[in-house]
N, CA, C and O atoms as a Tripos MOL2 file, in Angstrom:
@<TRIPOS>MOLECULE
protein
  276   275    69     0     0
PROTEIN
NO_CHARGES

@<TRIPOS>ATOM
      1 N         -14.8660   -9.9040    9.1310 N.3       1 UNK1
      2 CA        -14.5700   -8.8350   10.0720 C.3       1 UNK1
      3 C         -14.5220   -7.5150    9.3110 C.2       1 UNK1
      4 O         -14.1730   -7.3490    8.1420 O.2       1 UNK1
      5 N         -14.9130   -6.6620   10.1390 N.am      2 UNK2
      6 CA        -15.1390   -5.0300    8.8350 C.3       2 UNK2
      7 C         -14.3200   -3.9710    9.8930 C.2       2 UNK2
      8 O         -14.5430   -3.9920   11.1030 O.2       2 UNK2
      9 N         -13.6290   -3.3170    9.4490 N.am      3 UNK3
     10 CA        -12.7680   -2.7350   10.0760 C.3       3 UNK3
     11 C         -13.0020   -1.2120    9.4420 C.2       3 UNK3
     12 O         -12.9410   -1.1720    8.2130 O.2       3 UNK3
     13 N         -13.2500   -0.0210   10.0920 N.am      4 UNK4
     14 CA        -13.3060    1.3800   10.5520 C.3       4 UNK4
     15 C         -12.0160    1.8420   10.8880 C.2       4 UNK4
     16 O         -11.5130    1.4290   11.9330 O.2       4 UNK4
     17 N         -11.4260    2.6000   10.1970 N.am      5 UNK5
     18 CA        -10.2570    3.7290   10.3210 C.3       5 UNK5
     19 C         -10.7750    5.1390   10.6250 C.2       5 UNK5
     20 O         -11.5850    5.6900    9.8800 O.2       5 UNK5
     21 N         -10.3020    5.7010   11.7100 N.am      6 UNK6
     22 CA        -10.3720    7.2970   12.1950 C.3       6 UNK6
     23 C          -9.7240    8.0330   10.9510 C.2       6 UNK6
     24 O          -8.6510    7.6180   10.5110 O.2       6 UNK6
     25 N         -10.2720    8.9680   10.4590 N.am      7 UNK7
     26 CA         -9.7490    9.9350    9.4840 C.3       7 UNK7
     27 C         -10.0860   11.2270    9.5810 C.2       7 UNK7
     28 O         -11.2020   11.5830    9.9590 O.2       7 UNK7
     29 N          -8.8740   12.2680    9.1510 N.am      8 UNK8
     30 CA         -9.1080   13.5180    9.6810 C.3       8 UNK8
     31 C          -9.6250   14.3730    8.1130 C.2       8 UNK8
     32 O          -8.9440   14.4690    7.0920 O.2       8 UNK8
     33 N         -10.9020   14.8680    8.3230 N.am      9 UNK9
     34 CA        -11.4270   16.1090    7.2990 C.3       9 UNK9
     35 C         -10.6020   17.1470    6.7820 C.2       9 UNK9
     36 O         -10.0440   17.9630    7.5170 O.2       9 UNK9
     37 N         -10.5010   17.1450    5.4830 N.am     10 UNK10
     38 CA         -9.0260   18.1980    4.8290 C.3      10 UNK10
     39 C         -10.0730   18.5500    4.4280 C.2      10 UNK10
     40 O         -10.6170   18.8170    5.4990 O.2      10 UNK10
     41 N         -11.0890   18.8490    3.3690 N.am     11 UNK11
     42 CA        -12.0130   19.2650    2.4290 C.3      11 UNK11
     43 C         -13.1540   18.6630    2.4640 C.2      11 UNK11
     44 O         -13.4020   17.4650    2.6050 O.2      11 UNK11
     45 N         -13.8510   19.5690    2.3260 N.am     12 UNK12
     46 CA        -15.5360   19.1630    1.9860 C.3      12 UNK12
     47 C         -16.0960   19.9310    0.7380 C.2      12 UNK12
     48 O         -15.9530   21.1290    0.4920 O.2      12 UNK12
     49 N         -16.8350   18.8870   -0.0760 N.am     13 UNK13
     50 CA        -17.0650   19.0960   -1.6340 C.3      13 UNK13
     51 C         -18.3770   18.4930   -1.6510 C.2      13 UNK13
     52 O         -18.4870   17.3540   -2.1050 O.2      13 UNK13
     53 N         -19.7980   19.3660   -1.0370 N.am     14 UNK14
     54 CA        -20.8630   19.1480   -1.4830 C.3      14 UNK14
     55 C         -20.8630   17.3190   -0.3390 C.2      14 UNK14
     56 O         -20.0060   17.1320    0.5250 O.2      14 UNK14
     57 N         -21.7710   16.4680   -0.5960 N.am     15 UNK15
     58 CA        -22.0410   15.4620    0.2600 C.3      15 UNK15
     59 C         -20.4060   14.4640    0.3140 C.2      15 UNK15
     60 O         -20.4290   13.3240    0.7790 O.2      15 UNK15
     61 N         -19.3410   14.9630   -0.1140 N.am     16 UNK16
     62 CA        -18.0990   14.2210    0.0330 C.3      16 UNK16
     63 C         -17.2470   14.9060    1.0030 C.2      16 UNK16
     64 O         -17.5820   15.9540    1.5540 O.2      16 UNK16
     65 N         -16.0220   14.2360    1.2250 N.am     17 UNK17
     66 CA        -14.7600   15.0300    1.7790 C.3      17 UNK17
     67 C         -13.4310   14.0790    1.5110 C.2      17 UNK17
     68 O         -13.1580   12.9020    1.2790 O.2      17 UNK17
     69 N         -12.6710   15.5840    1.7250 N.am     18 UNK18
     70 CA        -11.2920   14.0770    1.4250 C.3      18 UNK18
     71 C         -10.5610   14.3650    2.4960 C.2      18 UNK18
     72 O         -10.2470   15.4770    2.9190 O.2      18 UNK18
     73 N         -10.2800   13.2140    2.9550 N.am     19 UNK19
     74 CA         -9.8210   12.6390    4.1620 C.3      19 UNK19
     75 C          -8.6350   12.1090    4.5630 C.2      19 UNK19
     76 O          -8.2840   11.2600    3.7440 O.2      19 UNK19
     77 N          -7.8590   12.2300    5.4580 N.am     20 UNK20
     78 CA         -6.3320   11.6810    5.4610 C.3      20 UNK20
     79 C          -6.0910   10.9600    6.6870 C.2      20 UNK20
     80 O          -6.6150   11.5980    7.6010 O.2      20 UNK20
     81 N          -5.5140    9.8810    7.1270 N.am     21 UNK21
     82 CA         -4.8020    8.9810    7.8540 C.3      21 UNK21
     83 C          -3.4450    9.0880    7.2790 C.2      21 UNK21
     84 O          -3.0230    8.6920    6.1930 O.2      21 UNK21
     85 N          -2.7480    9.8220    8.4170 N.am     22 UNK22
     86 CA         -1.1700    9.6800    7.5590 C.3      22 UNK22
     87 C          -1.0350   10.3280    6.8430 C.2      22 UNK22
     88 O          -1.3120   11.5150    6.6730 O.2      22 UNK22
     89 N          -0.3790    9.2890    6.0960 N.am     23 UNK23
     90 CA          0.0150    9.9580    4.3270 C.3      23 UNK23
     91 C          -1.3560    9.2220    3.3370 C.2      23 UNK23
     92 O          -1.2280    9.3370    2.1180 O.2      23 UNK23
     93 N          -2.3930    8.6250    3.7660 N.am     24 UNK24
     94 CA         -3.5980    8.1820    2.8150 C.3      24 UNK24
     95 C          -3.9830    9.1170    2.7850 C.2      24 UNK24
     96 O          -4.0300    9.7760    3.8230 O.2      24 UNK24
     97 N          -4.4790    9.6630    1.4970 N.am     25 UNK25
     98 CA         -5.5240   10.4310    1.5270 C.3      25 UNK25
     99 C          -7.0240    9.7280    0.8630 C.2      25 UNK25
    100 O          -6.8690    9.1070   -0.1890 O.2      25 UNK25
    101 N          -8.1610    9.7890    1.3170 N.am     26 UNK26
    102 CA         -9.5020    9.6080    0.4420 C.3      26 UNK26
    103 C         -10.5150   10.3050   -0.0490 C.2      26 UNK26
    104 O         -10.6660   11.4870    0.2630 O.2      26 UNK26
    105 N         -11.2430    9.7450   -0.7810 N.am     27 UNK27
    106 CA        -12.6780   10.8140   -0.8330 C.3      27 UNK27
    107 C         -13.7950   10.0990   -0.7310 C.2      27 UNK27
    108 O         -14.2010    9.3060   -1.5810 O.2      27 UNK27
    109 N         -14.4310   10.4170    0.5360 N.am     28 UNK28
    110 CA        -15.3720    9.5890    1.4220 C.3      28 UNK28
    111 C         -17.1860   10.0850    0.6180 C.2      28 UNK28
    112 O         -17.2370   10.9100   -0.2940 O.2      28 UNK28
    113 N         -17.9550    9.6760    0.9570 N.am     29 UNK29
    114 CA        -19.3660   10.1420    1.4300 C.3      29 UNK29
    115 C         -19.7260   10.3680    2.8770 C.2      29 UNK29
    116 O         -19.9270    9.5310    3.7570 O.2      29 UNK29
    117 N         -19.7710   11.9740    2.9390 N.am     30 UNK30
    118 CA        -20.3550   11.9990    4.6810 C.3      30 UNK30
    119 C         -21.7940   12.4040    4.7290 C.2      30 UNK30
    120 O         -22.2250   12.9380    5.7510 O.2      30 UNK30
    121 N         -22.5670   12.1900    3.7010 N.am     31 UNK31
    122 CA        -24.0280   12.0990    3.8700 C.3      31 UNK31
    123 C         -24.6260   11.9010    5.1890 C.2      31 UNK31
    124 O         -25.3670   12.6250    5.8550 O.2      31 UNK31
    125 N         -23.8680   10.1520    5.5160 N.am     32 UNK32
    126 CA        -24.4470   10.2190    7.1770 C.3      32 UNK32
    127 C         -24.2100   10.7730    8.4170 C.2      32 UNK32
    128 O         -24.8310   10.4420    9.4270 O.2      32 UNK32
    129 N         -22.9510   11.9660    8.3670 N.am     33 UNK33
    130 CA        -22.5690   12.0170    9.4410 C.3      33 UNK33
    131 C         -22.6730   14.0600    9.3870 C.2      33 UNK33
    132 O         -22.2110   14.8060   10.2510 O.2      33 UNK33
    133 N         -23.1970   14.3630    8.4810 N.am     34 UNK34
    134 CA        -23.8660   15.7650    7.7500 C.3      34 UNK34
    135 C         -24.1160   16.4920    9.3600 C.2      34 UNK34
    136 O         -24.6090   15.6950   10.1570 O.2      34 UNK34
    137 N         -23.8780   17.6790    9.8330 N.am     35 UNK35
    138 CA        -22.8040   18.1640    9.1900 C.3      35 UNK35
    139 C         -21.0610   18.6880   10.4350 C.2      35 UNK35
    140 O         -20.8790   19.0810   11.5870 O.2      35 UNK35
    141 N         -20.1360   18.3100    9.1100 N.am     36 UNK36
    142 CA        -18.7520   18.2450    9.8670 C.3      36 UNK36
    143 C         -18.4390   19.8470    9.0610 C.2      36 UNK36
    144 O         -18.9260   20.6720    8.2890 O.2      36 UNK36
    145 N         -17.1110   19.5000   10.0070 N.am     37 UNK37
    146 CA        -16.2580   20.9230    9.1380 C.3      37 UNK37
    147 C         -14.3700   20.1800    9.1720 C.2      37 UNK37
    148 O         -13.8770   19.2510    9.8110 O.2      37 UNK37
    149 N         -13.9870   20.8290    8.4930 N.am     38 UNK38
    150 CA        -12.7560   20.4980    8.1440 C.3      38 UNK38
    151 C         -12.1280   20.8820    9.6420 C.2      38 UNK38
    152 O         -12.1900   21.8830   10.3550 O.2      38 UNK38
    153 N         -11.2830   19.1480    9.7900 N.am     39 UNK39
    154 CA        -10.1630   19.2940   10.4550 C.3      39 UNK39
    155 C         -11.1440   17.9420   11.8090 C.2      39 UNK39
    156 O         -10.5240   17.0880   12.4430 O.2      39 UNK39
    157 N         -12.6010   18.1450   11.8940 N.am     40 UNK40
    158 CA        -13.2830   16.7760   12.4880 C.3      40 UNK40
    159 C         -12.8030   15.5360   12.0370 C.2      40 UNK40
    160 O         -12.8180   15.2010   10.8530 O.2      40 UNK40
    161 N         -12.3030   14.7310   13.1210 N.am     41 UNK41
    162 CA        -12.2070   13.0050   12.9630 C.3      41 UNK41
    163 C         -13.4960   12.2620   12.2790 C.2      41 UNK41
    164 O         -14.6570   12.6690   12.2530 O.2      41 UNK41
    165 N         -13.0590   11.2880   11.8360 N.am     42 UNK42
    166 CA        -14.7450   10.6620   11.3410 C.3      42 UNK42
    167 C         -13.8240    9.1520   11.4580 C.2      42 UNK42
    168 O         -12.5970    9.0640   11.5040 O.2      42 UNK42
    169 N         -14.8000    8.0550   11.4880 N.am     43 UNK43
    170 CA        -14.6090    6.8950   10.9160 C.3      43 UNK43
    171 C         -14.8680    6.1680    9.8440 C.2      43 UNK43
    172 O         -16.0330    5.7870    9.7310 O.2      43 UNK43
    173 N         -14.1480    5.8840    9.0650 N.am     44 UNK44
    174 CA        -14.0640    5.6520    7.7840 C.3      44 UNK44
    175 C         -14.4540    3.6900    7.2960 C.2      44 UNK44
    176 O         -13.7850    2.7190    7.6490 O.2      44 UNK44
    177 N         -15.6880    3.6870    6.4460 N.am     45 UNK45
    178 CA        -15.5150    2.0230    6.2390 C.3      45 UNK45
    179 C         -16.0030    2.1470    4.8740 C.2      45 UNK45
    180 O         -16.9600    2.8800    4.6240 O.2      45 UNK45
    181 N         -15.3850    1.4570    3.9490 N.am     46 UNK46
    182 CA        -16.2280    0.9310    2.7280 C.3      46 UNK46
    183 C         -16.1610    2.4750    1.5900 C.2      46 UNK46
    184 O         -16.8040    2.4020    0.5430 O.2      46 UNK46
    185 N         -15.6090    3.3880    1.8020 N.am     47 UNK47
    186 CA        -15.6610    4.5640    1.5080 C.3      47 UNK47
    187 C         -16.2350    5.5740    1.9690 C.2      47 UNK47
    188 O         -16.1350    6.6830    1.4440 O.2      47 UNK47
    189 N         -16.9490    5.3230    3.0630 N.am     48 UNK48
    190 CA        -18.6440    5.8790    4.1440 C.3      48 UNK48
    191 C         -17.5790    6.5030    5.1780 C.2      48 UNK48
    192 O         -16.6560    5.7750    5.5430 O.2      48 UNK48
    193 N         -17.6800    8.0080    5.7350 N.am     49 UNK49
    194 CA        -17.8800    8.1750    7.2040 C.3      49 UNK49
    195 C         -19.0230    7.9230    7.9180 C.2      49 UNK49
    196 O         -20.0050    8.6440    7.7370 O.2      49 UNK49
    197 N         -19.0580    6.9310    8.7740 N.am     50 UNK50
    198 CA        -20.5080    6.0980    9.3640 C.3      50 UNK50
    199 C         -20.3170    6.9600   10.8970 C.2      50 UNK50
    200 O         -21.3500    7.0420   11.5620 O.2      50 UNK50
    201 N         -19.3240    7.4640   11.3550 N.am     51 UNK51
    202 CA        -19.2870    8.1120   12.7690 C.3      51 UNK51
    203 C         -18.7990    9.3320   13.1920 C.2      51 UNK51
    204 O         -17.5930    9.1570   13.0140 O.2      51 UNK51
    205 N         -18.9210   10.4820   13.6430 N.am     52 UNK52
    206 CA        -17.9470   11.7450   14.1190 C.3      52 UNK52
    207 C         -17.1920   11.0230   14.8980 C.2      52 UNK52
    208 O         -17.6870   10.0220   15.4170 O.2      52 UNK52
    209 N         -16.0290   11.3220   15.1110 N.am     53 UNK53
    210 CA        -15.3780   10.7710   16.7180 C.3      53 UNK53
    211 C         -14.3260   12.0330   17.2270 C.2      53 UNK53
    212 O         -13.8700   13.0700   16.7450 O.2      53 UNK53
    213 N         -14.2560   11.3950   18.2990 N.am     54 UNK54
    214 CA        -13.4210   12.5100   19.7460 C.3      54 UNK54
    215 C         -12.4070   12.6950   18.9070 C.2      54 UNK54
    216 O         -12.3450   11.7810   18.0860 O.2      54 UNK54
    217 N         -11.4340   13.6610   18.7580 N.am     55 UNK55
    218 CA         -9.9930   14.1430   18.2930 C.3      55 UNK55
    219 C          -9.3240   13.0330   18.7770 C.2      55 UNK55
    220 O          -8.9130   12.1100   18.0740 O.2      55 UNK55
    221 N          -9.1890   13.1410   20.2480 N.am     56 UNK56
    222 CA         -8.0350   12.4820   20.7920 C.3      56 UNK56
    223 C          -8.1480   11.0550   20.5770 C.2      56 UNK56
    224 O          -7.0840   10.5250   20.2590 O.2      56 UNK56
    225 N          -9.1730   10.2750   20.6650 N.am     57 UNK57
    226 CA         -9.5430    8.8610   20.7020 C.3      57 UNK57
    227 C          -9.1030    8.3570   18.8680 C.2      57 UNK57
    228 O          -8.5910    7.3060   18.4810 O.2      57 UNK57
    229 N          -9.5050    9.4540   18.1370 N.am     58 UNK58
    230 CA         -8.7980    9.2740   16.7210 C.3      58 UNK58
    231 C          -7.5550    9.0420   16.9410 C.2      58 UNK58
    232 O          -7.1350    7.8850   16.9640 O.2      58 UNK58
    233 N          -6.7660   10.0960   17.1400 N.am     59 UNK59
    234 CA         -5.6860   10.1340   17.4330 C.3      59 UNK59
    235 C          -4.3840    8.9980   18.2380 C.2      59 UNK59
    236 O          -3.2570    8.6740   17.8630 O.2      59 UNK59
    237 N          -5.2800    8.6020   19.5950 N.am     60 UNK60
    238 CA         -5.1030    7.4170   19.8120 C.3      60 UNK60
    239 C          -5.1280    5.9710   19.3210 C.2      60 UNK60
    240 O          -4.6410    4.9850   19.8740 O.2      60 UNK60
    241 N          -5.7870    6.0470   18.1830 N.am     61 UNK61
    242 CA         -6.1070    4.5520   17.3470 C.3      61 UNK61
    243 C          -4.8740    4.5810   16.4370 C.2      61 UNK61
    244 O          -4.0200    3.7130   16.2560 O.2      61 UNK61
    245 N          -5.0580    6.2760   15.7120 N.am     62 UNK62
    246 CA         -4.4120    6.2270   14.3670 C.3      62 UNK62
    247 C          -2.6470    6.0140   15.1790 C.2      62 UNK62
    248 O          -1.8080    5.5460   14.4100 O.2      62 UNK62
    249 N          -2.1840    6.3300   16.5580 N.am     63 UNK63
    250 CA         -0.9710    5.8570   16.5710 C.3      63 UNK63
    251 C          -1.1970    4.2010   17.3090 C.2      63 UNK63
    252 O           0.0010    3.9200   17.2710 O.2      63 UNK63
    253 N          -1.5510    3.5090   17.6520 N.am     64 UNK64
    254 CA         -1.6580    1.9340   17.9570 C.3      64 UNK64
    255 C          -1.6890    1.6440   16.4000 C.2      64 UNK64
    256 O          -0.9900    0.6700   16.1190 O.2      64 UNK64
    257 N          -2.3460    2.2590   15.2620 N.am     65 UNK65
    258 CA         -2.0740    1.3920   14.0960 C.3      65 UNK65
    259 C          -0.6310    1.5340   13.9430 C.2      65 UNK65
    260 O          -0.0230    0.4640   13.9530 O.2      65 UNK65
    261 N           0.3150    2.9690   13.7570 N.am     66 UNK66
    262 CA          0.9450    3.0170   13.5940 C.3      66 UNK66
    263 C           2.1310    1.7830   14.3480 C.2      66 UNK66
    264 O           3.0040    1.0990   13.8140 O.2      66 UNK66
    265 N           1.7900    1.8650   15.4460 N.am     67 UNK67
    266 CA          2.7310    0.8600   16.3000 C.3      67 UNK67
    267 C           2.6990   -0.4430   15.9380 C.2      67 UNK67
    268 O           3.7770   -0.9800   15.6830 O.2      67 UNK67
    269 N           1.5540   -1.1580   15.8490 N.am     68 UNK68
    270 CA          1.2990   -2.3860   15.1800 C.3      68 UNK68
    271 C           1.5750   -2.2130   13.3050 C.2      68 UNK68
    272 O           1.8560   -3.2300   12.6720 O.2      68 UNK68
    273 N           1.5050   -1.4150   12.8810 N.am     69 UNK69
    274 CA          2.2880   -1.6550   11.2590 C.3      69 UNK69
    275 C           3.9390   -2.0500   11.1780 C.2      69 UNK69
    276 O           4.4820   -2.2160   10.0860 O.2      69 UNK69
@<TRIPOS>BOND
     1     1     2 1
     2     2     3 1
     3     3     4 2
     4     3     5 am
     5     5     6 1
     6     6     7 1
     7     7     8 2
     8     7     9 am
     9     9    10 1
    10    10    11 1
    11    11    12 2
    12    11    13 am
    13    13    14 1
    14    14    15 1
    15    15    16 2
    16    15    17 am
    17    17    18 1
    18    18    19 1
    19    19    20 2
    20    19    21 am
    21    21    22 1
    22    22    23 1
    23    23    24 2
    24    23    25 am
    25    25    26 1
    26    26    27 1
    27    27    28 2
    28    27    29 am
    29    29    30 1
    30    30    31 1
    31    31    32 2
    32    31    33 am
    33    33    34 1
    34    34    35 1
    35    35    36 2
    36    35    37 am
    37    37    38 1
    38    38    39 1
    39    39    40 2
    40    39    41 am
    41    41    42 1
    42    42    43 1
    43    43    44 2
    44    43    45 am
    45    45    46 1
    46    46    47 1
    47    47    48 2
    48    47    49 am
    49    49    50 1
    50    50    51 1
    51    51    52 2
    52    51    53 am
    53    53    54 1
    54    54    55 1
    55    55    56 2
    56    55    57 am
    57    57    58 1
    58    58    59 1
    59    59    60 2
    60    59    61 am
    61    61    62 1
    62    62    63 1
    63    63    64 2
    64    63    65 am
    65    65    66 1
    66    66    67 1
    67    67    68 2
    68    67    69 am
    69    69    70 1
    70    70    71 1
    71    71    72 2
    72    71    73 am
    73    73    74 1
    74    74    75 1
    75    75    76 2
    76    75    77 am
    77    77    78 1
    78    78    79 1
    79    79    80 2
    80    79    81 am
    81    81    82 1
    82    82    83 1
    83    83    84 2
    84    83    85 am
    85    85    86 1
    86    86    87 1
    87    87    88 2
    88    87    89 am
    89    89    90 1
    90    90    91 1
    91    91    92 2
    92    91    93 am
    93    93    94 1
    94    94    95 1
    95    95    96 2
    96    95    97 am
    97    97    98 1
    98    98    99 1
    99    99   100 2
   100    99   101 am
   101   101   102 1
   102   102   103 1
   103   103   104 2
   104   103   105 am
   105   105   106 1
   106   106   107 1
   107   107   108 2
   108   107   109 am
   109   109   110 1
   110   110   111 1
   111   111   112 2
   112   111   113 am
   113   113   114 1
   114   114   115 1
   115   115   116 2
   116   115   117 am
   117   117   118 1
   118   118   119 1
   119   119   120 2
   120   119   121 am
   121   121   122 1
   122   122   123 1
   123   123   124 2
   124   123   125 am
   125   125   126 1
   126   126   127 1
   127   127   128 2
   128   127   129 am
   129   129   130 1
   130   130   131 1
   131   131   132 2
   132   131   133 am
   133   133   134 1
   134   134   135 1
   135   135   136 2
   136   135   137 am
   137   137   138 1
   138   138   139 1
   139   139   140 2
   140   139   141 am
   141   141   142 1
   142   142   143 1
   143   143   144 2
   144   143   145 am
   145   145   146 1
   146   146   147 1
   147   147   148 2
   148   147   149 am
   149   149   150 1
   150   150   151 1
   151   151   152 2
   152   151   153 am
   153   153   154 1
   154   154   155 1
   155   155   156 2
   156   155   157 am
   157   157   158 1
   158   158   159 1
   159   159   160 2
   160   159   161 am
   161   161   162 1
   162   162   163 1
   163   163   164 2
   164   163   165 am
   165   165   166 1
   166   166   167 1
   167   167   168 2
   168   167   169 am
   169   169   170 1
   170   170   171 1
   171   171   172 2
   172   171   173 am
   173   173   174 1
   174   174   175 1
   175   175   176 2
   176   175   177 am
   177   177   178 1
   178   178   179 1
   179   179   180 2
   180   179   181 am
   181   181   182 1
   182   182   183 1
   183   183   184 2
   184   183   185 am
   185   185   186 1
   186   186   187 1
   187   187   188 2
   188   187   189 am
   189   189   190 1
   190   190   191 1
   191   191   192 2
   192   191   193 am
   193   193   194 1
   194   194   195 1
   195   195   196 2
   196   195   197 am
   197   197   198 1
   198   198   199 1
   199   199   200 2
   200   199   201 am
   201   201   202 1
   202   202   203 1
   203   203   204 2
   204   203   205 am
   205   205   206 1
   206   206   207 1
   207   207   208 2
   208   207   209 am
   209   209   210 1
   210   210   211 1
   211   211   212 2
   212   211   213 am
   213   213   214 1
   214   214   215 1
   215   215   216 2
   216   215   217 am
   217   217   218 1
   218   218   219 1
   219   219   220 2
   220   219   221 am
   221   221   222 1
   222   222   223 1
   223   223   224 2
   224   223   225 am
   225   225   226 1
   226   226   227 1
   227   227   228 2
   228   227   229 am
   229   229   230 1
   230   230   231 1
   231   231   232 2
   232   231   233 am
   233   233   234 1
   234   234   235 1
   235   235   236 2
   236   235   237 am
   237   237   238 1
   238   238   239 1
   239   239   240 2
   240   239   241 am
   241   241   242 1
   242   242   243 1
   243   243   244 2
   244   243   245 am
   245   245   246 1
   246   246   247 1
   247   247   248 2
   248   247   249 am
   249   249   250 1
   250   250   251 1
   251   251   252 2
   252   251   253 am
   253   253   254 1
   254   254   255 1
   255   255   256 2
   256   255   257 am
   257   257   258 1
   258   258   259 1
   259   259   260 2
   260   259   261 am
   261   261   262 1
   262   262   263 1
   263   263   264 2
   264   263   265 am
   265   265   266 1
   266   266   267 1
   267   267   268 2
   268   267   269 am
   269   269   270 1
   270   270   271 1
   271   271   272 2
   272   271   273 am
   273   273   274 1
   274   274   275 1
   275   275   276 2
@<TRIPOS>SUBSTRUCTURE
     1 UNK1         2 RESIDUE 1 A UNK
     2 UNK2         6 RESIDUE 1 A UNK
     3 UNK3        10 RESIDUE 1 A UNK
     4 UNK4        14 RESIDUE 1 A UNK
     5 UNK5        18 RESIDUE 1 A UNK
     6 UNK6        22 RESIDUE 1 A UNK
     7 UNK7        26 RESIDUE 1 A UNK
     8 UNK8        30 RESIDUE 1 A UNK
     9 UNK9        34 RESIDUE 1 A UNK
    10 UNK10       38 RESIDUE 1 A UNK
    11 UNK11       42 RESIDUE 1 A UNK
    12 UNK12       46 RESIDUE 1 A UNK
    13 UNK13       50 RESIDUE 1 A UNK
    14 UNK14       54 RESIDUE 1 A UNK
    15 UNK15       58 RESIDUE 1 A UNK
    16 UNK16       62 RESIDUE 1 A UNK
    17 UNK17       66 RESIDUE 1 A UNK
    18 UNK18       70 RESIDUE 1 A UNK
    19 UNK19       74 RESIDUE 1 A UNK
    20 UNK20       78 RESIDUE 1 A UNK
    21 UNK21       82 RESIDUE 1 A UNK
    22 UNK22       86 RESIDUE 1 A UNK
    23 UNK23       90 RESIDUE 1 A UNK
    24 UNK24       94 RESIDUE 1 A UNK
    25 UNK25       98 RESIDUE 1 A UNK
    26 UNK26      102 RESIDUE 1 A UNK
    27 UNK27      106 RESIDUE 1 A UNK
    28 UNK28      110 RESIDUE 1 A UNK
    29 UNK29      114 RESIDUE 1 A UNK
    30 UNK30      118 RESIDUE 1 A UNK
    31 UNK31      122 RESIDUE 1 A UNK
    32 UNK32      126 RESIDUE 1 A UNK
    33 UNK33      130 RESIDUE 1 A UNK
    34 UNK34      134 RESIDUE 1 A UNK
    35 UNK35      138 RESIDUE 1 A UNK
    36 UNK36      142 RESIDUE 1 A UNK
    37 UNK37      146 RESIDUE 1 A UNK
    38 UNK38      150 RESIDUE 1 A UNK
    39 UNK39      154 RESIDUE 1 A UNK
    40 UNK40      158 RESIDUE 1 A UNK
    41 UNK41      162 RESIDUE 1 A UNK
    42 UNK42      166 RESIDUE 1 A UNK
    43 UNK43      170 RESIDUE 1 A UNK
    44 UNK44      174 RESIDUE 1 A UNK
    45 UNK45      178 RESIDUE 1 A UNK
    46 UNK46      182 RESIDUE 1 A UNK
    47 UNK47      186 RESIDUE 1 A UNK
    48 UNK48      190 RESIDUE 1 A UNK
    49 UNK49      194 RESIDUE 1 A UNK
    50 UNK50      198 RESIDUE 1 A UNK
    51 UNK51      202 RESIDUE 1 A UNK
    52 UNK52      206 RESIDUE 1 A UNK
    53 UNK53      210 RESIDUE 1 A UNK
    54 UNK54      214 RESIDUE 1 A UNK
    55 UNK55      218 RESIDUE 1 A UNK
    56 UNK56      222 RESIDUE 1 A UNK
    57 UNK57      226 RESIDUE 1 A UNK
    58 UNK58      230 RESIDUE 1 A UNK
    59 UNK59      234 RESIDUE 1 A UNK
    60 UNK60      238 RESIDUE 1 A UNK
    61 UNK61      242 RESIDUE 1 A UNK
    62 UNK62      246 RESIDUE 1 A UNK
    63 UNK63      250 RESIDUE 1 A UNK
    64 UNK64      254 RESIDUE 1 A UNK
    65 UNK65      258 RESIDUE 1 A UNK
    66 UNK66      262 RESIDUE 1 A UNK
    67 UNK67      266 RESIDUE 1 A UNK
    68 UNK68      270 RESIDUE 1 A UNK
    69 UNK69      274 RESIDUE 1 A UNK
């Protein structure tokens, strides 16, 4: 099973960004999802943003994780 986390764009550094859920922070490749700007949701797998997504629908996931943690 491969599982995708919504993450919100803090910085963009050339084909990367670093990214936060929470208190995670990462540093993704958004090659495929070219081009965002800081503060866009993305979905996060494997180190890859593979998707843009809606604010709110982020938003909505990232608290059901919260509830289920």
């Amino acid at each position: 099973m491969c599982l995708a986390v919504p993450m919100q764009v803090k910085r963009i550094e050339g084909g990367f960004a670093l990214v936060s859920a929470g208190n995670l922070m990462r540093k993704v490749n958004i090659e495929m999802v070219k081009p965002l700007k800081v503060g866009d949701y993305v979905m996060v797998h494997a180190g890859f943003a593979i998707q843009k997504i809606d604010p709110q629908k982020a938003k909505d996931t990232l608290r059901i994780f919260d509830e289920i943690h």
